[in-house]
N, C-alpha and C positions, 0 to 999 in steps of 0.2 A: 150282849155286848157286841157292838158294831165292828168291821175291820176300819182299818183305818192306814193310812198314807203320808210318807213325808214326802209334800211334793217338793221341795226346793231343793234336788236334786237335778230337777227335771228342768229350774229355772235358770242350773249354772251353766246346762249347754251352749255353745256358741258355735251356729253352722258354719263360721265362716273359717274354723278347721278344718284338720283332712278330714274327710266323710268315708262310709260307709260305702254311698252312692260311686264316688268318683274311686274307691278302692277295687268295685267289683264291673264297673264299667255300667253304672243303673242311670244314670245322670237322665236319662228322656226315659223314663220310665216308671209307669202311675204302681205303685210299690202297696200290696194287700200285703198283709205281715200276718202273721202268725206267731206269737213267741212260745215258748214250753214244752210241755210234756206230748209226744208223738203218741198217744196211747189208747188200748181200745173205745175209752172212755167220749174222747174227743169226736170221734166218726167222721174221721177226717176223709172217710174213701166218698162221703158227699160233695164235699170240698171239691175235691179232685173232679168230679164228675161233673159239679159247675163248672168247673176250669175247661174240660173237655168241650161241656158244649157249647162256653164262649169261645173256646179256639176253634170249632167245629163252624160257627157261626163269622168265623173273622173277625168277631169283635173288637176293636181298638180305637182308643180315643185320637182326637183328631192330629196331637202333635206328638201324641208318644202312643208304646204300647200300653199292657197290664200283667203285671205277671203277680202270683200267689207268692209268697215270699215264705217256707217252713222255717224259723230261726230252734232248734231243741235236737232234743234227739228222745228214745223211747221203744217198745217192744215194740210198735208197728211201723218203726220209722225203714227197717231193711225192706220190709215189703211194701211200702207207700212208693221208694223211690222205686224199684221195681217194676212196678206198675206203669209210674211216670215215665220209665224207659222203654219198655215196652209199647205203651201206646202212643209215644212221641208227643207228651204234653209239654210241650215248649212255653209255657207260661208258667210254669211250674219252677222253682229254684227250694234248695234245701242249703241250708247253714248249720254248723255247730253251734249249740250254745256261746254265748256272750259273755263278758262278766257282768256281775252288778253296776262297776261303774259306766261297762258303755251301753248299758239297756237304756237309759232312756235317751244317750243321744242317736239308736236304732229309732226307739218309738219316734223318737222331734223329726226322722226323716223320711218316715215312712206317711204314707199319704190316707190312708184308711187302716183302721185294726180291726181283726177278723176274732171272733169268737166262735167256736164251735161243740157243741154236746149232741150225744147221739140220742133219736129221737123215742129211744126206748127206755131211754135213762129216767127213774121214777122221783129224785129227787127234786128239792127247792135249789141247789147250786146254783152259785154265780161264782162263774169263773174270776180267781183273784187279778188275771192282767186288766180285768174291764177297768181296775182302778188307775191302773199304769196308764192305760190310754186317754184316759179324762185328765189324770197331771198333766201328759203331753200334749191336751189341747189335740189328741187325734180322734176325728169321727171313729165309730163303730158300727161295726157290721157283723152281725151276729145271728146265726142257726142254731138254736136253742133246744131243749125236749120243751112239752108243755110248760111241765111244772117249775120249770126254772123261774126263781124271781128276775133274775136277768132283763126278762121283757118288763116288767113291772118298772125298772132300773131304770132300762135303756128309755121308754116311751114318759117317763116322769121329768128324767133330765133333757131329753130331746135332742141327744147328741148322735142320732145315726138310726139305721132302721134294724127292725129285730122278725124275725120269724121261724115257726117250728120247722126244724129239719126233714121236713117228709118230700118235698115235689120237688125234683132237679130242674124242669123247665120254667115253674113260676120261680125257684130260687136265682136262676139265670139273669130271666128279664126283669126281677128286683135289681140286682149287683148292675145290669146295664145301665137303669134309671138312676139307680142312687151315685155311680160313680160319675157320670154323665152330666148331673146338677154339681160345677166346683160353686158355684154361689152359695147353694146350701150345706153343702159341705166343711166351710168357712165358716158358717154359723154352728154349724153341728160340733165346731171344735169347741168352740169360743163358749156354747152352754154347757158342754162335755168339765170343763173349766171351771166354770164358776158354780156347778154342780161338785164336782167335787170339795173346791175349796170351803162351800158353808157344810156338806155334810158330810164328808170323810175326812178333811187330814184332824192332826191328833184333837189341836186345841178344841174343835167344834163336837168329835165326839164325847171327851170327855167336861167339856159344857155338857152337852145331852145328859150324859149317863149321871152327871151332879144334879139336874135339873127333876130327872125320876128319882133321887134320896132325896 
């Protein structure tokens, strides 16, 4: 039995409210999101280590910066921030959880959605926001373990790039290339979208699932 998604939550946003962006002062700012659980599951201390060595590297697009955006909380979330203070990852931000109704006007403003599993992890999982960010028409970027269907997900529907969590320096100069193309980018939402709509929200999976009785 497939998950599935009501996107027309996602289609009642209207940017031209107060934002998220203009509430935190993000407005020139290319916004990687993260929503959820901070947990050891996630191996977010990768994340972070990408983060380091684009700021290590001065990375930043041409009229804004980049920063990782954490929106959760969770048992590794005290010592992620930590770390970030510690090693002065200024690209880095943490947020408390959201409610339901304003998570997907977070996703509509955010410019890339980030995925993340540690690469040790033996499971088939796919993380349940990769759904949230295809309603939202946001590319994904995603660090996966092997066996995550995830990549199977991400490279079928064509919405953003996908790879195993193991090398910080090829993970780097991916995130430079992929956030660097905004043309494909645009595209990467627009299939992320119309992926979703024929095979996740409700009506389509259960066609499917009438279609195998």
């Amino acid at each position: 039995v497939p998950n599935w998604i009501d996107i027309t939550p996602y289609d009642r946003v209207l940017l031209s409210d107060s934002t998220f962006r203009q509430q935190h002062g993000l407005e020139d700012t290319f916004l990687v999101v993260f929503p959820g659980v901070l947990g050891p599951t996630q191996g977010l201390d990768f994340i972070l280590d990408v983060a380091k060595e684009l700021q290590t590297s001065n990375f930043k697009l041409q009229t804004s910066s980049v920063k990782f955006l954490f929106v959760g909380d969770g048992t590794e979330a005290g010592r992620l921030k930590e770390r970030v203070r510690t090693e002065g990852l200024s690209n880095v931000l943490f947020w408390s959880f959201v409610s339901p109704d304003d998570y997907p006007r977070l996703l509509k403003e955010a410019d890339v959605g980030l995925l993340s599993l540690r690469k040790d992890c033996k499971t088939p999982t796919v993380p349940g926001k990769l759904f949230g960010f295809l309603a939202a028409s946001l590319p994904v970027m995603a660090f996966l373990n092997q066996e995550s269907e995830g990549h199977r997900m991400i490279k079928e529907a064509d919405c953003g790039m996908t790879m195993v969590s193991d090398n910080v320096g090829l993970a780097a100069e991916s995130v430079r290339q992929f956030i660097a193309n905004s043309e494909r980018l645009g595209e990467y939402g627009k299939n992320g979208r119309e992926y979703v709509e024929n095979q996740f929200t409700k009506e389509s999976c259960i066609n499917q699932l009438l279609q195998k009785l």
